[in-house]
C-alpha positions in Angstrom: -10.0 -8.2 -15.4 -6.4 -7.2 -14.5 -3.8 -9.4 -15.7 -1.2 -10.0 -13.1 2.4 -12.2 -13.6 4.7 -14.1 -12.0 7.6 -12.2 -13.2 11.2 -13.1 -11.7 13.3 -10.8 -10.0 15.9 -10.1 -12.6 19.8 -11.1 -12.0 21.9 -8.4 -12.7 24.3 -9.4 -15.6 27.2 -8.0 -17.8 26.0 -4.6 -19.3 26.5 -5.2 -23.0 28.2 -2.1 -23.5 28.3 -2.4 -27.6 24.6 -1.4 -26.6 24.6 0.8 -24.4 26.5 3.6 -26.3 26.3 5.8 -23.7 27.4 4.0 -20.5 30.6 5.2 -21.1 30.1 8.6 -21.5 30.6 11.5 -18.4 26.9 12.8 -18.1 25.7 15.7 -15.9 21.7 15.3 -15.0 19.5 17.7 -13.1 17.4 17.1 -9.7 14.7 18.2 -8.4 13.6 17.7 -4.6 10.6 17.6 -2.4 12.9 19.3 0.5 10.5 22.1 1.4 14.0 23.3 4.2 17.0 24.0 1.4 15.1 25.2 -1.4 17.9 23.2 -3.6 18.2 22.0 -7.0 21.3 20.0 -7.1 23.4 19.2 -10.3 25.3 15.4 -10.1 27.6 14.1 -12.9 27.6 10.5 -14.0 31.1 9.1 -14.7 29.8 6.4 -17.5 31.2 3.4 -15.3 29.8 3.0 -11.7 29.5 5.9 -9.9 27.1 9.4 -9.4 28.6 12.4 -7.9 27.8 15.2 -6.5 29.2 18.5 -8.5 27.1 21.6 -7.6 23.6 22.9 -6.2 21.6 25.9 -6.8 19.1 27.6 -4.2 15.8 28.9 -5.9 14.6 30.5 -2.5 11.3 28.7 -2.7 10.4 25.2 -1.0 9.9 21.6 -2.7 11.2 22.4 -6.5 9.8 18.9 -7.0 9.6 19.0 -11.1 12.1 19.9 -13.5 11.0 20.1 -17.7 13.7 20.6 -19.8 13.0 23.3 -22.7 12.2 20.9 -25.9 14.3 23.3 -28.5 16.3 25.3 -26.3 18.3 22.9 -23.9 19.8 25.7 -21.6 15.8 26.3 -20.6 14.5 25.0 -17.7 10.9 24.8 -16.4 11.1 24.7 -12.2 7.5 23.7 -10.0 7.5 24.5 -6.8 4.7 22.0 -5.6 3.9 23.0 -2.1 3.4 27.1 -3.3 1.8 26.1 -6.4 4.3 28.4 -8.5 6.4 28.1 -11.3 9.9 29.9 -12.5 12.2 29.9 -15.6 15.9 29.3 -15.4 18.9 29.7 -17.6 21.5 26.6 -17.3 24.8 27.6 -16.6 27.7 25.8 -16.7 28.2 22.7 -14.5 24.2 22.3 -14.4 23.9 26.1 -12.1 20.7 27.6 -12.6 20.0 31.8 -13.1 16.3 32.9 -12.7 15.0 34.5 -15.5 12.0 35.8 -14.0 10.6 36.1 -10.6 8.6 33.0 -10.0 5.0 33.0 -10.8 1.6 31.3 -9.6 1.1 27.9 -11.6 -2.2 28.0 -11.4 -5.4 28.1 -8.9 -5.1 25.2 -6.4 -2.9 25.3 -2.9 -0.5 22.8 -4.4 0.7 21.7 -7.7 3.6 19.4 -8.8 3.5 18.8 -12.6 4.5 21.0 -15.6 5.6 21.0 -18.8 6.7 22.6 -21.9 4.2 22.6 -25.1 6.4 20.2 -27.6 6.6 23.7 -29.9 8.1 25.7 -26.3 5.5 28.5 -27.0 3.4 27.2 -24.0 3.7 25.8 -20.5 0.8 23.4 -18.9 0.0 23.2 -15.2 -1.8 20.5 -13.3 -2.0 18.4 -10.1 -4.7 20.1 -7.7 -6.6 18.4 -5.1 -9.2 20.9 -5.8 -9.3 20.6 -9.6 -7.8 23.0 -12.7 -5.4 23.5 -15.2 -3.2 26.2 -16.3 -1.7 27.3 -19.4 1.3 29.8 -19.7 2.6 31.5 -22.8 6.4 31.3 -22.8 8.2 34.4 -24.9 11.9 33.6 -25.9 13.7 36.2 -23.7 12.2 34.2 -20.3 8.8 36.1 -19.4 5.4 34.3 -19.8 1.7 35.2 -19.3 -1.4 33.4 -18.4 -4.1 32.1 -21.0 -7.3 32.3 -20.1 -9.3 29.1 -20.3 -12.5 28.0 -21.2 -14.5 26.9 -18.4 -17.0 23.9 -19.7 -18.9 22.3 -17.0 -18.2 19.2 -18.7 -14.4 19.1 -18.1 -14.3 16.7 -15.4 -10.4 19.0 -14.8 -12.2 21.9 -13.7 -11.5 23.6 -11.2 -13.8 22.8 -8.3 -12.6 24.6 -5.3 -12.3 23.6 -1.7 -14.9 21.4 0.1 -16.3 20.4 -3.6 -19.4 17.8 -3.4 -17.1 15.3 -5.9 -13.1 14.8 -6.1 -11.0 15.4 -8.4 -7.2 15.0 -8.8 -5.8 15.9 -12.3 -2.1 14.6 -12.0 -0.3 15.7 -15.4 -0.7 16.8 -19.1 0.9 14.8 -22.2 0.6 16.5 -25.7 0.0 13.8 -28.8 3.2 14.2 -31.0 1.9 15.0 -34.0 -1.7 16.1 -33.7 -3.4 19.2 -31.9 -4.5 17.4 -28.7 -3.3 16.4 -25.4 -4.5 14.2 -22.5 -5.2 15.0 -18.7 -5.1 11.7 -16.2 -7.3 12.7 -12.8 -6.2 10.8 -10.5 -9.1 10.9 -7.9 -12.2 10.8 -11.2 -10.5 7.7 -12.6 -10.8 9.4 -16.1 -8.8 10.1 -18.6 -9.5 13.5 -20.4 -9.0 14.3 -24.0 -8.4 18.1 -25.0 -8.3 20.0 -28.0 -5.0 21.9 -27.8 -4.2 25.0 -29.8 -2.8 28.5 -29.7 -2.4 27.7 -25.6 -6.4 26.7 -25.5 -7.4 23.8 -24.4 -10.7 22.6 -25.2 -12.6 19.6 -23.3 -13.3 16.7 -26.1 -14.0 14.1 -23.6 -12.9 11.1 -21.6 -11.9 7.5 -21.3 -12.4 5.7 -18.1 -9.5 4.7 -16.1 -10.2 2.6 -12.9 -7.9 2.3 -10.0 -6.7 6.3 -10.4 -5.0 7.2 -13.7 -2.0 9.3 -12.6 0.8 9.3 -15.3 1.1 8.6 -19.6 3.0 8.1 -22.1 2.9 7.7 -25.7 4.0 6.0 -28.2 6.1 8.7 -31.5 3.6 8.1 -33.9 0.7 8.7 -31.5 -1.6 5.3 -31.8 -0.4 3.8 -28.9 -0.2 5.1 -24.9 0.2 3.8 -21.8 -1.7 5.0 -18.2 0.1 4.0 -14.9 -2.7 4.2 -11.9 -1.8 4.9 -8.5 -4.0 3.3 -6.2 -4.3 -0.4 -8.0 -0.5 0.0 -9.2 -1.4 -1.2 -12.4 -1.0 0.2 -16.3 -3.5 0.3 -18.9 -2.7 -0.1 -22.6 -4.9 2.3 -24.7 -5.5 2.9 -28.5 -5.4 6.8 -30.1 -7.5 6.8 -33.3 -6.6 9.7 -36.4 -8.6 12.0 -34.5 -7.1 11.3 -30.8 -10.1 9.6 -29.3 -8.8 6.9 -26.1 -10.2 3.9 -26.1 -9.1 0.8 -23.9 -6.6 -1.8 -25.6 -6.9 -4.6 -23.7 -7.1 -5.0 -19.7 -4.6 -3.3 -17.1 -1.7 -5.1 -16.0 -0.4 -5.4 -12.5 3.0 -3.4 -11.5 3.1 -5.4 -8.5 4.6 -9.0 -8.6 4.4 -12.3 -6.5 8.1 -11.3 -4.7 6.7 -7.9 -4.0 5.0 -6.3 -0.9 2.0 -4.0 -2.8 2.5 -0.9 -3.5 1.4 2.3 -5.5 1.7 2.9 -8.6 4.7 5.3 -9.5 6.2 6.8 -12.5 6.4 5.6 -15.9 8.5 5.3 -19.1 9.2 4.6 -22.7 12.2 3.3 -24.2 13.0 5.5 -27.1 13.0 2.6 -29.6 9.8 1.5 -27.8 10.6 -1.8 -26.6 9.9 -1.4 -23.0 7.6 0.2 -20.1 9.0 0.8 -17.1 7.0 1.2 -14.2 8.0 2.0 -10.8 5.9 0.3 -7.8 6.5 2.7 -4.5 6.1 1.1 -1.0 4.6 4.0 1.0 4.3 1.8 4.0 6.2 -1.1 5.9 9.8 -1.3 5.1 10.5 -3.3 1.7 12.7 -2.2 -1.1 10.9 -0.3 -4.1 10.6 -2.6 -7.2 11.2 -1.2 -10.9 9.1 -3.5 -13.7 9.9 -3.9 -17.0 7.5 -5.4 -19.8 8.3 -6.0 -23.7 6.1 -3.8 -25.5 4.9 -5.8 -28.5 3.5 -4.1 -31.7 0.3 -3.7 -30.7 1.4 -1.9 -27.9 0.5 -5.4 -25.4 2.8 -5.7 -22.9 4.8 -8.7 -21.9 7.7 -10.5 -20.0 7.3 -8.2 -16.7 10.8 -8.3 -14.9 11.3 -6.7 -11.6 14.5 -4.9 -9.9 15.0 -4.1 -6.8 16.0 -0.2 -6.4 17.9 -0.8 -2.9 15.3 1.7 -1.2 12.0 3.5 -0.6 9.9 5.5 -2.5 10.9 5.9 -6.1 9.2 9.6 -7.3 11.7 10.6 -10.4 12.7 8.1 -13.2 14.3 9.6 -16.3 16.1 7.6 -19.3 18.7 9.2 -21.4 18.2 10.1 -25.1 18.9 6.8 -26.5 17.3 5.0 -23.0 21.0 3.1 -22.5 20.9 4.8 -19.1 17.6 5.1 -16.1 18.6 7.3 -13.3 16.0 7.0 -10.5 15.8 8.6 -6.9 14.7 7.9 -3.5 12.4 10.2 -1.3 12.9 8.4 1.7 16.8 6.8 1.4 17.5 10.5 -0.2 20.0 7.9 -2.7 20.3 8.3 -6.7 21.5 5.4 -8.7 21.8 4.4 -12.1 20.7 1.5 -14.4 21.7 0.5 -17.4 20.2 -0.8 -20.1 20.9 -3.7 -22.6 19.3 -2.9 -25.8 19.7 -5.8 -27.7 18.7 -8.3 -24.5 16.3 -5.4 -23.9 17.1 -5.5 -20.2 18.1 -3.2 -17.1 21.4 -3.9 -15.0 22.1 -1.9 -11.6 25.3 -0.3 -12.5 25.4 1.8 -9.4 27.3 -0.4 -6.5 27.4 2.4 -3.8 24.6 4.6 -4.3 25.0 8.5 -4.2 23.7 9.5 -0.8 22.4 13.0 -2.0 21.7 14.2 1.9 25.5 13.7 3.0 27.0 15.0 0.1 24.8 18.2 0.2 25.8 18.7 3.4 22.2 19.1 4.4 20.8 18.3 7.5 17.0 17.6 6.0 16.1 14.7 3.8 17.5 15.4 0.1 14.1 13.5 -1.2 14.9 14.0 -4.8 11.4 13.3 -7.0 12.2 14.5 -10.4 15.7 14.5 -12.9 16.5 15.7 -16.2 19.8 14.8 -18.3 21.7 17.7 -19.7 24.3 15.3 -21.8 
């Protein structure tokens, strides 16, 4: 049974700035977009008060660089996804956030499209996933910007397969999290409603099994030690808690809890985060139809990784793709596909609470000086 709330839509206070250390400070971030016209990854600048501007932009002559990962031990390495191509390319980061290609870009893996990737947390490895037709791909990444494929095992098992076109059954694997501190990482397929838990080592991933996810399992996160995680589904717009054993293993911890709240028109489920002290989930509930506002929610996460206290904010537009905190999670940037705004939250650590801090939104289209919807979907902080 999902366990739904009537939260309150949260009014926005004070910022208690003792706790949010880094409110205050001038901050560059990185976007990505879903504009397949400009081919543009834009660089904006936070001024630590109440406004985002534009600074700079960067075009990667391929269409809809919708994902941006951030090298985890080299911070001047970034990961680009081109989702509608289904390729992938390597950039060094310049000054004021401008990107150089180290490499030519490359295919990300076997399906038409594919809009998720990430670094291995050792940087030796990139992973590939989010095909409509199934499949996975891993990359080796040398330190002087080439990389390789790995070939995978192909178990007819691994519900993450590839399938190909016109396939009897769906399948819709949506993105890969690595466990911090053991050999294994987690697929979420979307269209299966399973979970997947691999085995991953040396760039091979090996199929261990699955937890099942109802209501289409599309992003996780986890807690540092690795006991806890979190799944955000799509379809039901909902999040279930889960429990990671020594080994890895999933297994449910509790029952999902709804996104969507009494003020809200009902969404999809969106993007989701962790607070670096891990106090709070935030959740992002997208309204792909009609004409109301996006809502954030917040829950406390208590120590047995239950959540509680959902609080909703409204994002002043539609269609929330890209969330990202800062290191310490003092500061939420989030995006709008349709509105093509950015705007800023901040957060109140010790009231463990999110205020708007972004009056006048940055309206990326108009400031580009493009003539196609900016739609950023994805953002990375450089400070």
């Amino acid at each position: 049974m999902a366990l739904a709330f009537a939260a309150p839509l949260y009014a926005a206070s004070a910022l208690n700035t003792e706790t949010a250390s880094n409110a205050a400070a001038e901050t560059t971030i990185l976007v990505g977009t879903e504009d397949n016209i400009n081919d543009l990854v834009y660089a904006i600048s936070w001024n630590g008060k109440d406004t985002i501007e534009y600074v700079t932009q960067t075009n990667v002559t391929h269409k809809t660089p919708s994902w941006l990962a951030l090298h985890p031990t080299d911070n001047k390495k970034l990961l680009v996804i081109y989702e509608d191509i289904a390729e992938y390319q390597n950039f060094e980061i310049g000054e004021d956030g401008k990107l150089t290609a180290e490499y030519e870009a490359m295919k990300a893996g076997p399906g038409p499209s594919s809009d998720f990737g990430t670094f291995s947390k050792d940087g030796k490895y990139m992973i590939f996933v989010d095909y409509s037709d199934g499949g996975y791909q891993v990359a080796g990444y040398l330190t002087n910007g080439p990389s390789y494929p790995i070939q995978q095992e192909d178990s007819l098992e691994d519900p993450n397969r590839f399938l190909g076109p016109n396939s009897s059954h769906l399948s819709h694997p949506h993105q890969f999290v690595e466990h911090p501190n053991l050999d294994v990482g987690y697929i979420p397929n979307l269209a299966a409603n399973l979970t997947s838990f691999y085995h991953f080592k040396d760039g091979k991933l090996s199929f261990q099994g699955s937890l099942k996810v109802d209501g289409g399992p599309r992003h996780m996160v986890l807690n540092k030690e690795g006991t806890l995680g979190w799944i955000v589904t799509e379809p039901s717009c909902h999040i279930q808690p889960v429990k990671i054993d020594e080994a890895g293993h999933l297994t449910s911890n509790g029952d999902p809890v709804a996104i969507t709240q009494a003020n809200q028109a009902v969404g999809v489920g969106g993007e989701i985060l962790l607070t670096q002290d891990e106090r709070m989930i935030v959740a992002s509930n997208r309204q792909v139809k009609g004409s109301q506002n996006d809502f954030l929610t917040t829950f406390d996460v208590d120590s047995s990784g239950l959540l509680t206290n959902p609080t909703t904010y409204d994002t002043n537009g539609r269609v929330v793709r890209g969330l990202a905190f800062n290191n310490d999670s003092t500061l939420l940037v989030f995006g709008h596909q349709i509105n093509g705004t950015v705007g800023m939250f901040g957060r109140d650590v010790e009231a463990n609470k999110l205020t708007l801090l972004t009056p006048y939104m940055l309206n990326l289209t108009a400031a580009a000086k493009i003539n196609s919807p900016a739609s950023p979907s994805s953002f990375v902080f450089l400070d």
